[in-house]
PyMOL Python script that loads the backbone (N, CA, C, O; Angstrom):
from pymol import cmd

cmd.read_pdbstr("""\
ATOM      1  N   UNK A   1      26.657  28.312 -26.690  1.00  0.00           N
ATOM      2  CA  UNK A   1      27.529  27.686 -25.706  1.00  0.00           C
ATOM      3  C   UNK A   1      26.654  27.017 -24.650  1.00  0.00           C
ATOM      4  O   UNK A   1      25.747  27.696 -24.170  1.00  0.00           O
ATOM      5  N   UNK A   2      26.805  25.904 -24.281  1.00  0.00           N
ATOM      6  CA  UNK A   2      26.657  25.140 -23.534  1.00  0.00           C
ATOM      7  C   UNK A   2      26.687  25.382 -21.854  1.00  0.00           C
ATOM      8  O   UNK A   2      27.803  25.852 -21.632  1.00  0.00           O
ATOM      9  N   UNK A   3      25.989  25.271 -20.650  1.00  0.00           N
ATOM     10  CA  UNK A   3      25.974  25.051 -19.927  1.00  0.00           C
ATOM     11  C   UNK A   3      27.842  24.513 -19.180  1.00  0.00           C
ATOM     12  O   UNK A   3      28.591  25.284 -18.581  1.00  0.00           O
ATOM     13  N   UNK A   4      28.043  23.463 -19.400  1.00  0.00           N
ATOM     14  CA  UNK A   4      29.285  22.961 -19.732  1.00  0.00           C
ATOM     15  C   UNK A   4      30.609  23.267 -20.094  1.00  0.00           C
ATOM     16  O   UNK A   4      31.616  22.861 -19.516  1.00  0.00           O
ATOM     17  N   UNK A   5      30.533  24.404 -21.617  1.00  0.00           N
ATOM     18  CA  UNK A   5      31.449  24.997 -22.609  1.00  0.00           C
ATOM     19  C   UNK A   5      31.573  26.072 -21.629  1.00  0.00           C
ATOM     20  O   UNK A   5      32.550  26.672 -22.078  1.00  0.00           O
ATOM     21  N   UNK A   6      31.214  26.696 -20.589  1.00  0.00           N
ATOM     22  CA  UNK A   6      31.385  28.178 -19.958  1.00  0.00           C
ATOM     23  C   UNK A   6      32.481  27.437 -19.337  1.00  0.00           C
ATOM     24  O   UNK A   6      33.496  27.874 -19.881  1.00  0.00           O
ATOM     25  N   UNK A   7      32.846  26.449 -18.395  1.00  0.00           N
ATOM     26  CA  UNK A   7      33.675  25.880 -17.692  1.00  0.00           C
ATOM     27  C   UNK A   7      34.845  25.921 -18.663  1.00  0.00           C
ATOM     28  O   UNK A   7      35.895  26.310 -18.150  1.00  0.00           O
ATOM     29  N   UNK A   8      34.888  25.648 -19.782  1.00  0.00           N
ATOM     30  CA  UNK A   8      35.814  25.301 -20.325  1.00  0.00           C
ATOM     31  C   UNK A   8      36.544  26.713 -21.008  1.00  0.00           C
ATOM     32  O   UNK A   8      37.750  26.932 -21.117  1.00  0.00           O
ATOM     33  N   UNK A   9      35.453  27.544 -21.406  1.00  0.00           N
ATOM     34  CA  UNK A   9      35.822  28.666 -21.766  1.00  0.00           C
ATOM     35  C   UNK A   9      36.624  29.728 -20.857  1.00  0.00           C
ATOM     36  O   UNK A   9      37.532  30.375 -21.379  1.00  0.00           O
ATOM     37  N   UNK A  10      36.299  29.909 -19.518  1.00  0.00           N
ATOM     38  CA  UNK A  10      36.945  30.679 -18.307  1.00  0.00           C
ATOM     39  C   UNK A  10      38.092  30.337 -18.295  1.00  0.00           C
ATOM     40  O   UNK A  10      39.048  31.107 -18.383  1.00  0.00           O
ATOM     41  N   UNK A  11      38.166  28.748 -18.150  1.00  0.00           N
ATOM     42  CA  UNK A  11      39.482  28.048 -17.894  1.00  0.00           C
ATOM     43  C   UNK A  11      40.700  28.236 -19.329  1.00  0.00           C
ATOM     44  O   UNK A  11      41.892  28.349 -19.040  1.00  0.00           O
ATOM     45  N   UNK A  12      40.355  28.249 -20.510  1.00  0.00           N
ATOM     46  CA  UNK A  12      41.118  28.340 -21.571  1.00  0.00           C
ATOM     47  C   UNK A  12      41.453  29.871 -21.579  1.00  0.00           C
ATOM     48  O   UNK A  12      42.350  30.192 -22.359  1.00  0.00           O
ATOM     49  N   UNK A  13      40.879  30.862 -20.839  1.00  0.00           N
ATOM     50  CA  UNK A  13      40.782  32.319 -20.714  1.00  0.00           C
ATOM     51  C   UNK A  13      42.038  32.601 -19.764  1.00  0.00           C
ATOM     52  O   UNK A  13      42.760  33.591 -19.884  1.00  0.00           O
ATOM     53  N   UNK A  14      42.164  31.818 -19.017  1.00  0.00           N
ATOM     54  CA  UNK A  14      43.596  32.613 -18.272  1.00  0.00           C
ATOM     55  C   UNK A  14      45.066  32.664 -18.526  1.00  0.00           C
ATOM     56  O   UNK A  14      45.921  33.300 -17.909  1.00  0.00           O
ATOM     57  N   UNK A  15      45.206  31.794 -19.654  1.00  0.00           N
ATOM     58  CA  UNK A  15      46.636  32.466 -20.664  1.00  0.00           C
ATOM     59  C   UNK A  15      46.120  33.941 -20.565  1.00  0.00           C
ATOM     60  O   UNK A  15      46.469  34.608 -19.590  1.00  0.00           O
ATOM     61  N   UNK A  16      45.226  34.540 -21.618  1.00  0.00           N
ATOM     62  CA  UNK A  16      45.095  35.614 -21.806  1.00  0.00           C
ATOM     63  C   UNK A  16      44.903  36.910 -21.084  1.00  0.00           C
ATOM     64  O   UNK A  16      45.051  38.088 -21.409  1.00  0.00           O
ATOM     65  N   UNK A  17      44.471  36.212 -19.844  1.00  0.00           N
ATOM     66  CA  UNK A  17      43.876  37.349 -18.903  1.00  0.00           C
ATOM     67  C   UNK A  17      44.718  37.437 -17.843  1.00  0.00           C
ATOM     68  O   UNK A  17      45.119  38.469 -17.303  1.00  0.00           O
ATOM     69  N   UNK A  18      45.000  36.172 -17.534  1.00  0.00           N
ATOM     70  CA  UNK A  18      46.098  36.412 -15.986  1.00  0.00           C
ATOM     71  C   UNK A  18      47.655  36.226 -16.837  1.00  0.00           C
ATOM     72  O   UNK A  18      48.679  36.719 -16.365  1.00  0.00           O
ATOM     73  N   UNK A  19      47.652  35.480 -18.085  1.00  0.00           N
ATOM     74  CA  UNK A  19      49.114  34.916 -18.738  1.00  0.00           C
ATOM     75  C   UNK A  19      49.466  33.514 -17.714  1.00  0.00           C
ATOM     76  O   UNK A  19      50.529  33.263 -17.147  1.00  0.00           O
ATOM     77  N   UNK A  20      48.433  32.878 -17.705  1.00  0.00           N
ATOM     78  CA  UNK A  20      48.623  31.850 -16.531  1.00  0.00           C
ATOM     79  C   UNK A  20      49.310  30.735 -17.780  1.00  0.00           C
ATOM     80  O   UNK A  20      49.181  30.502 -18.981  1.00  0.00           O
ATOM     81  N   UNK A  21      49.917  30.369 -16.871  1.00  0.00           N
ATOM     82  CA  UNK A  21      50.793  28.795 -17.541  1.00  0.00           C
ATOM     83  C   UNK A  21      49.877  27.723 -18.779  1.00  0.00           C
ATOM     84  O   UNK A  21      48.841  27.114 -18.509  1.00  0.00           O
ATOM     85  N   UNK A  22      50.441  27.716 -19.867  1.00  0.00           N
ATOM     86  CA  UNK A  22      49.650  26.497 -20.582  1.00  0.00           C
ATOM     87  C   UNK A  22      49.085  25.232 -19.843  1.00  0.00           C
ATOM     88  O   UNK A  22      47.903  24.909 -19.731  1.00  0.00           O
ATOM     89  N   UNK A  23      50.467  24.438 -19.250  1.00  0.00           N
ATOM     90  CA  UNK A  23      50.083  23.548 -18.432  1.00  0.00           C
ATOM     91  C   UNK A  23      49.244  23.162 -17.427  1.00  0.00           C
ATOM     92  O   UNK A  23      48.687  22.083 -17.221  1.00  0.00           O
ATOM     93  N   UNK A  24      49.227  24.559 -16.623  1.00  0.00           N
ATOM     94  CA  UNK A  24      48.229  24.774 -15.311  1.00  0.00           C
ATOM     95  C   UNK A  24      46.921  24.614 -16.486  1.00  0.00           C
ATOM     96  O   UNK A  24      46.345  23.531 -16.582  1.00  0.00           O
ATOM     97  N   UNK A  25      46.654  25.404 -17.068  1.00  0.00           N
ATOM     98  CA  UNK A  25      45.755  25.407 -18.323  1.00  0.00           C
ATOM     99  C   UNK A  25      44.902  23.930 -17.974  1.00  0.00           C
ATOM    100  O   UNK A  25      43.979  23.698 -17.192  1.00  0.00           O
ATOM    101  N   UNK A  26      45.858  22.837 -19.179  1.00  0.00           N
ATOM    102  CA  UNK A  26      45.717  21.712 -19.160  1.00  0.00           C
ATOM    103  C   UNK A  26      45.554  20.581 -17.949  1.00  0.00           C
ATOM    104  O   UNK A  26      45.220  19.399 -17.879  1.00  0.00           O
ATOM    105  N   UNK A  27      45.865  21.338 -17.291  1.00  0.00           N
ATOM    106  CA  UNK A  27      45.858  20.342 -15.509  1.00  0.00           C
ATOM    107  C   UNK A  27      44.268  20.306 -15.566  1.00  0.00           C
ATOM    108  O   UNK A  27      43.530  19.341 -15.764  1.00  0.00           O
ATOM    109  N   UNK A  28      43.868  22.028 -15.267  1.00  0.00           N
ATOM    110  CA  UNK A  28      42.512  21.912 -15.114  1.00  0.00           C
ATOM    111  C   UNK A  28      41.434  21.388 -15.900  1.00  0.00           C
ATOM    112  O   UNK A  28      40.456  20.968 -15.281  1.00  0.00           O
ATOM    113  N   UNK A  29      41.433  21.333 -17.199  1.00  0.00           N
ATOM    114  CA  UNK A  29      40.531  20.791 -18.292  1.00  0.00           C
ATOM    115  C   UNK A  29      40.601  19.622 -18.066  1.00  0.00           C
ATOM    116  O   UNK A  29      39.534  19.162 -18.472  1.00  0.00           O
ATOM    117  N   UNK A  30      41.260  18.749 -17.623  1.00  0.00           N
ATOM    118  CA  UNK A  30      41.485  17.425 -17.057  1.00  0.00           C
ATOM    119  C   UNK A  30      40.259  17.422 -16.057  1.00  0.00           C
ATOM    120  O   UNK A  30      39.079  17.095 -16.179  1.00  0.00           O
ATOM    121  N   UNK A  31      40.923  17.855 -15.153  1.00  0.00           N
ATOM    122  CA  UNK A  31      40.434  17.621 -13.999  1.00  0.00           C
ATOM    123  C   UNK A  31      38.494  18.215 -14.214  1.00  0.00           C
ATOM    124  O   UNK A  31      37.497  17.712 -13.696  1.00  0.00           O
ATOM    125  N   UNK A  32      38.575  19.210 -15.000  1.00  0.00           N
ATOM    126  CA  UNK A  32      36.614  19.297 -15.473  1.00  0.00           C
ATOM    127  C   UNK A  32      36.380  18.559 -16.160  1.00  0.00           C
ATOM    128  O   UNK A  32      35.265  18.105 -15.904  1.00  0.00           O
ATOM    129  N   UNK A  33      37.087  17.841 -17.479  1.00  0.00           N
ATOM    130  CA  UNK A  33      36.674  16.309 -17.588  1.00  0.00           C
ATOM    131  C   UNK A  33      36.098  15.685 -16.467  1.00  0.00           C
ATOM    132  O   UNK A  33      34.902  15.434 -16.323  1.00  0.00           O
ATOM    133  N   UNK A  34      37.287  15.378 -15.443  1.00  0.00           N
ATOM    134  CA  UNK A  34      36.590  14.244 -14.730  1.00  0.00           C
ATOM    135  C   UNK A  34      35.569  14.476 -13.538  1.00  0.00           C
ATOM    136  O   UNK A  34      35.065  13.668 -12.758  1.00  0.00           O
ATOM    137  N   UNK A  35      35.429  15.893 -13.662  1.00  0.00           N
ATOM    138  CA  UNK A  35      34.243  16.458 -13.022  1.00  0.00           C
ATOM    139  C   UNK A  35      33.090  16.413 -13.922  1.00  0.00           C
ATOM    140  O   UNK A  35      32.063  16.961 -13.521  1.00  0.00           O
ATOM    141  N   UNK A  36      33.088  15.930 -14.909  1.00  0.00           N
ATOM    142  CA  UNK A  36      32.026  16.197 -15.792  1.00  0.00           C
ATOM    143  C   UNK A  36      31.870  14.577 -15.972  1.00  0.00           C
ATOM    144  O   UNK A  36      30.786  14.227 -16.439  1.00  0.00           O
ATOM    145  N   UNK A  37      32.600  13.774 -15.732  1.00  0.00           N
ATOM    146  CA  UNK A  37      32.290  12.556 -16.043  1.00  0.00           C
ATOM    147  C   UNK A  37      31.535  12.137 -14.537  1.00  0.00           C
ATOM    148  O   UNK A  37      30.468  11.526 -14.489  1.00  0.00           O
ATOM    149  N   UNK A  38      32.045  12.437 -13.739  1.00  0.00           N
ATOM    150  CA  UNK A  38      31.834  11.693 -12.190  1.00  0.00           C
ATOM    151  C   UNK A  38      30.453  12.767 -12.074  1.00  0.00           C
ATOM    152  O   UNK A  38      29.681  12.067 -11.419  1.00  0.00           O
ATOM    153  N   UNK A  39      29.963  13.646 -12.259  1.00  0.00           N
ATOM    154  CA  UNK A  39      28.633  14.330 -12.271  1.00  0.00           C
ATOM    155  C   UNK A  39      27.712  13.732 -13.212  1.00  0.00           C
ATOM    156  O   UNK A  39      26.622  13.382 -12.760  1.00  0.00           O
ATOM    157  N   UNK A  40      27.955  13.550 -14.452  1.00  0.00           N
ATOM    158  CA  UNK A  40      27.095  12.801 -15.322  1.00  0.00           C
ATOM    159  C   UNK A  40      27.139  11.722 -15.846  1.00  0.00           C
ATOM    160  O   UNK A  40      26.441  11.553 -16.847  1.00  0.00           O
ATOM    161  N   UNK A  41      28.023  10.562 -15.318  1.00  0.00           N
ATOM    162  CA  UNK A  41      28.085   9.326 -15.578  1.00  0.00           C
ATOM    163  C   UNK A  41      28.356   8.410 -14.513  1.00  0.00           C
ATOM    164  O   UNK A  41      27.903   7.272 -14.633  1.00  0.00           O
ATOM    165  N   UNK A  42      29.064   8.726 -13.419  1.00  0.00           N
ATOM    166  CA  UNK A  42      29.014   7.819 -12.524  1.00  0.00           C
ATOM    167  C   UNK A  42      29.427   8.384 -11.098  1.00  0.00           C
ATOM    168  O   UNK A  42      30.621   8.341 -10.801  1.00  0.00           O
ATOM    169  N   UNK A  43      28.587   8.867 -10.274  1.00  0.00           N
ATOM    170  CA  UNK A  43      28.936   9.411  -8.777  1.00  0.00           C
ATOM    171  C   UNK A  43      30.414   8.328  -8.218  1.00  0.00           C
ATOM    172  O   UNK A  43      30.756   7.152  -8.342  1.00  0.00           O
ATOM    173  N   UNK A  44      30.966   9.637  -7.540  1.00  0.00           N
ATOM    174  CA  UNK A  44      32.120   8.613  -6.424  1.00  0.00           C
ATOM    175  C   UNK A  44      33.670   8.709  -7.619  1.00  0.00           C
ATOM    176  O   UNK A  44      34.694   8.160  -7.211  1.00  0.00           O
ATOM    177  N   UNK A  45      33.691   9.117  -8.428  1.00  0.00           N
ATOM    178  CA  UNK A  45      34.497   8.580  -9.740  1.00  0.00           C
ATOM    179  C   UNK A  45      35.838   9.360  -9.255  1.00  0.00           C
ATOM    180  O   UNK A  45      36.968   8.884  -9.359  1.00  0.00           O
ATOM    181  N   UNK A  46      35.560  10.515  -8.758  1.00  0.00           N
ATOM    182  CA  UNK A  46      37.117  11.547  -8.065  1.00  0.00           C
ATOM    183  C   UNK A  46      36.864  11.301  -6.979  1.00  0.00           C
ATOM    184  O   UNK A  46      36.000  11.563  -6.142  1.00  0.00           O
ATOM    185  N   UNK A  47      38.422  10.319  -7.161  1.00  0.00           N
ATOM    186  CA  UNK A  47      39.493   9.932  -5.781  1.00  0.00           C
ATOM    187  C   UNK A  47      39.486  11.047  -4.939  1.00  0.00           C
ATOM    188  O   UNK A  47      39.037  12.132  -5.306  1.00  0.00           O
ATOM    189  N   UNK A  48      39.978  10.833  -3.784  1.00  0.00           N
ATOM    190  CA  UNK A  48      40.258  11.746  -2.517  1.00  0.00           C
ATOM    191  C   UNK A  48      41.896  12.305  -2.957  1.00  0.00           C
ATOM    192  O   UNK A  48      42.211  13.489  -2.838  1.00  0.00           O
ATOM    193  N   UNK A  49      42.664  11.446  -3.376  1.00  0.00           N
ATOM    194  CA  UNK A  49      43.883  12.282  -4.666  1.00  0.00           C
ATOM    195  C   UNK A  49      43.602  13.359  -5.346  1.00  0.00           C
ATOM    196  O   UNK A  49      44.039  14.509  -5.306  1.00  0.00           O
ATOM    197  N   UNK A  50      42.406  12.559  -6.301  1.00  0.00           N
ATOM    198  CA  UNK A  50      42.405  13.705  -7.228  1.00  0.00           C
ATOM    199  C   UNK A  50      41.488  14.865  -6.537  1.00  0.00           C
ATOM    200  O   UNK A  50      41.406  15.931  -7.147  1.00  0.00           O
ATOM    201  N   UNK A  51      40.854  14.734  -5.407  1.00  0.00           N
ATOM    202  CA  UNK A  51      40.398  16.266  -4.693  1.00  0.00           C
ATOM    203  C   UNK A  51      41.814  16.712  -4.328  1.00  0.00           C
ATOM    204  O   UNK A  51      42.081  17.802  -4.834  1.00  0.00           O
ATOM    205  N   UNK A  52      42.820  16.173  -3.580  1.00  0.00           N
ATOM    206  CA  UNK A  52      43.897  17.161  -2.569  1.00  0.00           C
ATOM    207  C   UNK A  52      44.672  17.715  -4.239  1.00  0.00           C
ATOM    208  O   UNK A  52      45.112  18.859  -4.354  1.00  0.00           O
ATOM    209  N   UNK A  53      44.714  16.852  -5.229  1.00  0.00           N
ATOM    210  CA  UNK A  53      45.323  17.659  -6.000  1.00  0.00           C
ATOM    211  C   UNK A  53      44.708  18.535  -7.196  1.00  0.00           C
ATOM    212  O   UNK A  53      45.183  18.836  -8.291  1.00  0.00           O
ATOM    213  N   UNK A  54      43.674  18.786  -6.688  1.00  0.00           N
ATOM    214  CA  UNK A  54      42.653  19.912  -7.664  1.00  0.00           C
ATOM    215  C   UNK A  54      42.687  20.823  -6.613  1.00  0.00           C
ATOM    216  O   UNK A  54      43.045  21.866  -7.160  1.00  0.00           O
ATOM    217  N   UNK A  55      42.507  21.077  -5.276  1.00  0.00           N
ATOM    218  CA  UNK A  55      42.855  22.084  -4.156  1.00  0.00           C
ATOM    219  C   UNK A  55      44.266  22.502  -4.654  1.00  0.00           C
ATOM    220  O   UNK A  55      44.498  23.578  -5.204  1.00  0.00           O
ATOM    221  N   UNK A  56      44.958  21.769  -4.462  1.00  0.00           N
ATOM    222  CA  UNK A  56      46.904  22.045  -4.765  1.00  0.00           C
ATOM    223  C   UNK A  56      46.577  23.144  -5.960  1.00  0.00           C
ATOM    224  O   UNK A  56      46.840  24.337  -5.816  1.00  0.00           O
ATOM    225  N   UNK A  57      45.924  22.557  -7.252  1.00  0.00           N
ATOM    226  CA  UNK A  57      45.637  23.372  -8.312  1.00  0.00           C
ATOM    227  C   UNK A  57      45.109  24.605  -8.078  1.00  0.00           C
ATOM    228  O   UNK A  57      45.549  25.386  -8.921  1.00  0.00           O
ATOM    229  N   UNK A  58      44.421  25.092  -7.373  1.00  0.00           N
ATOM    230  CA  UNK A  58      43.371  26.070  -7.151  1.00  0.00           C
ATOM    231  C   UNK A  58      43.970  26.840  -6.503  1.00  0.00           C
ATOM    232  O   UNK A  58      43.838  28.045  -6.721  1.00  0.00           O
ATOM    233  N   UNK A  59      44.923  26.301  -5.374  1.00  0.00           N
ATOM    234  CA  UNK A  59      45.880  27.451  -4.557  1.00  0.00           C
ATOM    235  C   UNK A  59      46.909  28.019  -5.442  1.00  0.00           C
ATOM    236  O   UNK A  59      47.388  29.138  -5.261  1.00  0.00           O
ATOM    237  N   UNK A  60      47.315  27.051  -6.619  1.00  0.00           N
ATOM    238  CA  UNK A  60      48.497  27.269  -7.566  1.00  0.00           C
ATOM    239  C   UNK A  60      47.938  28.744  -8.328  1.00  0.00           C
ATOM    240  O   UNK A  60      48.576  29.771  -8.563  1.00  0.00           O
ATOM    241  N   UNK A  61      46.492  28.412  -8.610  1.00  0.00           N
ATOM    242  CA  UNK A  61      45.349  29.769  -9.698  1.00  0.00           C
ATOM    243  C   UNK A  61      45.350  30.501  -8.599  1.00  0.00           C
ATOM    244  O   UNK A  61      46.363  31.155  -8.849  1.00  0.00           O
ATOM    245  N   UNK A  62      44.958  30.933  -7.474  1.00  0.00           N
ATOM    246  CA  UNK A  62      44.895  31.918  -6.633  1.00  0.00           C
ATOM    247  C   UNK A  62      46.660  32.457  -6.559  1.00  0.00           C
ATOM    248  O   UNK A  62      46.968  33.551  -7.031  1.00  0.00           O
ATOM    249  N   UNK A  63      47.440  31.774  -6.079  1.00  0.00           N
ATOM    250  CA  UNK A  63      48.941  32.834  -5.924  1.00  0.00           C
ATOM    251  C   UNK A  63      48.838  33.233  -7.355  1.00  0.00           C
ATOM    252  O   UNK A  63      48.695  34.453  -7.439  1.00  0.00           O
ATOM    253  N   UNK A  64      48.858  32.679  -8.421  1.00  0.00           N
ATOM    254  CA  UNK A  64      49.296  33.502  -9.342  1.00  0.00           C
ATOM    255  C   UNK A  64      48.286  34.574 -10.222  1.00  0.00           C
ATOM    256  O   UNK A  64      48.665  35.488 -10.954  1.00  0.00           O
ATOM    257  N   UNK A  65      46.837  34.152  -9.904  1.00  0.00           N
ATOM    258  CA  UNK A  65      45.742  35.793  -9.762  1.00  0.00           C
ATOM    259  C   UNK A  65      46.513  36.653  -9.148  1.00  0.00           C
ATOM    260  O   UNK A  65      46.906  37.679  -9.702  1.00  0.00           O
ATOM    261  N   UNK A  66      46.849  36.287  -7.788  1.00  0.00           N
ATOM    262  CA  UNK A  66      47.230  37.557  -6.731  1.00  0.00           C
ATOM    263  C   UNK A  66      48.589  38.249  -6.974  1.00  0.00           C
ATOM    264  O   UNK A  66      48.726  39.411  -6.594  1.00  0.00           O
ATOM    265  N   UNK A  67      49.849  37.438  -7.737  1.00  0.00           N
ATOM    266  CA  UNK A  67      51.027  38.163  -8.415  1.00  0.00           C
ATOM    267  C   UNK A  67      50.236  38.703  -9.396  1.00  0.00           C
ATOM    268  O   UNK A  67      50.055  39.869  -9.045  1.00  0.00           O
ATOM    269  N   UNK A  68      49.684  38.512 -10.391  1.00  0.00           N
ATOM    270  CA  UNK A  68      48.996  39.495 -11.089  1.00  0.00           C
ATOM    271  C   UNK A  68      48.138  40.183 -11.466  1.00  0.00           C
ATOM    272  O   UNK A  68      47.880  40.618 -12.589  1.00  0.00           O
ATOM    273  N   UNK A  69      47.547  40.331 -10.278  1.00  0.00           N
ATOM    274  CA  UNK A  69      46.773  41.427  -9.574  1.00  0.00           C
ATOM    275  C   UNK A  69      47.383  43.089  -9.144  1.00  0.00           C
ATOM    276  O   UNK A  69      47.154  44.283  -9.335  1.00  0.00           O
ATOM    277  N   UNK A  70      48.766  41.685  -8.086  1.00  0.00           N
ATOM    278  CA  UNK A  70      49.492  43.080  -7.458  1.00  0.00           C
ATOM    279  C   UNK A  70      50.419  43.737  -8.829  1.00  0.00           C
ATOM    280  O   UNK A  70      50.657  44.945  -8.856  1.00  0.00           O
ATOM    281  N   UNK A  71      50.779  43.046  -9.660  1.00  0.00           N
ATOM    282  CA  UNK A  71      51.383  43.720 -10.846  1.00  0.00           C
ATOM    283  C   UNK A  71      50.675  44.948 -11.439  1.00  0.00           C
ATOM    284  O   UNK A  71      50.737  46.132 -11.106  1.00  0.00           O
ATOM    285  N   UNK A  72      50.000  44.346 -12.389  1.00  0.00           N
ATOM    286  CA  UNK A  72      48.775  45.029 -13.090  1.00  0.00           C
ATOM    287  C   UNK A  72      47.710  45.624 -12.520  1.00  0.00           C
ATOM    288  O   UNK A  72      46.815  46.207 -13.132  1.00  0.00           O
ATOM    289  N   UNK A  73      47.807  45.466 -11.225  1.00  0.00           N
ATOM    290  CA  UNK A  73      46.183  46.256 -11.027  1.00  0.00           C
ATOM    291  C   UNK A  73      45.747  46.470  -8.858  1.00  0.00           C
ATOM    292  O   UNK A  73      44.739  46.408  -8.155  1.00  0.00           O
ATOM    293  N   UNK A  74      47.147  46.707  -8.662  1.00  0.00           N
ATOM    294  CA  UNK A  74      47.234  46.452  -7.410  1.00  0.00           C
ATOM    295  C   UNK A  74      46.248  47.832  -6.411  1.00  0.00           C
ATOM    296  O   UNK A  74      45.950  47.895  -5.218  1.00  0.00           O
ATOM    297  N   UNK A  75      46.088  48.403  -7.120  1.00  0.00           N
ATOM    298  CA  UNK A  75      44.990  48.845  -6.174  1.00  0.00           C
ATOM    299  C   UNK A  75      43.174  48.368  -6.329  1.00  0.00           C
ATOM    300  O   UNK A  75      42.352  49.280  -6.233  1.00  0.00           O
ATOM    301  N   UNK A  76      42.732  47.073  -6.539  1.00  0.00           N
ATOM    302  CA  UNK A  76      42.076  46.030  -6.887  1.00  0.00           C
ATOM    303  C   UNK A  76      42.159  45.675  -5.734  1.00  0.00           C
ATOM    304  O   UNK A  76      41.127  45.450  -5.102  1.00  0.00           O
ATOM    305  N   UNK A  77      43.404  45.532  -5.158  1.00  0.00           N
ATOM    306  CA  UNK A  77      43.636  45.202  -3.632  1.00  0.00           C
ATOM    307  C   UNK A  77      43.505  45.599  -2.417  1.00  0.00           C
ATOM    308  O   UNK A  77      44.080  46.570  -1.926  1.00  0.00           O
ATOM    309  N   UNK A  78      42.732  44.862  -1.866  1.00  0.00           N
ATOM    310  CA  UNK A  78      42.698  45.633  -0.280  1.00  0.00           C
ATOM    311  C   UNK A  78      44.068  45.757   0.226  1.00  0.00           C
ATOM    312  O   UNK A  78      44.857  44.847  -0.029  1.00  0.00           O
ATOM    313  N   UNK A  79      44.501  46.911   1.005  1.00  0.00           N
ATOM    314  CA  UNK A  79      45.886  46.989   1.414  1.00  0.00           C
ATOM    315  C   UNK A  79      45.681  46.895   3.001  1.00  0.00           C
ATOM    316  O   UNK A  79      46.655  46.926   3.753  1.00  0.00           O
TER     317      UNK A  79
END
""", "prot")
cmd.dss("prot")
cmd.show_as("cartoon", "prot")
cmd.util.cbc("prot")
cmd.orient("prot")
């Protein structure tokens, strides 16, 4: 595995581990595409869009870690 393939692997991992949404899934592999393009092919390439809506994404992966956290494993949690 690749340097690269770990990104992709974590991210294809949270159906299984958190049961996170297919779609959310697919949002993000997008969006490391174009992190992987704008890092190794052309600086500047992600819009100030596509940052507020990869944040939007990331808060979307954090609430739903933290519902299933507190489900499955809520003393994990600081109370």
């Amino acid at each position: 595995m690749t340097q690269a393939d770990h990104h992709v692997k974590t991210i294809e991992s949270l159906e299984l581990t958190i049961g996170a949404n297919p779609k959310l899934i697919q949002r993000f592999k997008i969006f490391n595409n174009n992190r992987n393009k704008s890092f190794y092919d052309v600086a500047g390439a992600v819009s100030d869009q596509e940052l507020e809506a990869i944040v939007k994404l990331a808060t979307e992966l954090r609430d739903s870690t933290l519902t299933w956290l507190r489900k499955t494993h809520p003393e994990l949690l600081k109370t």
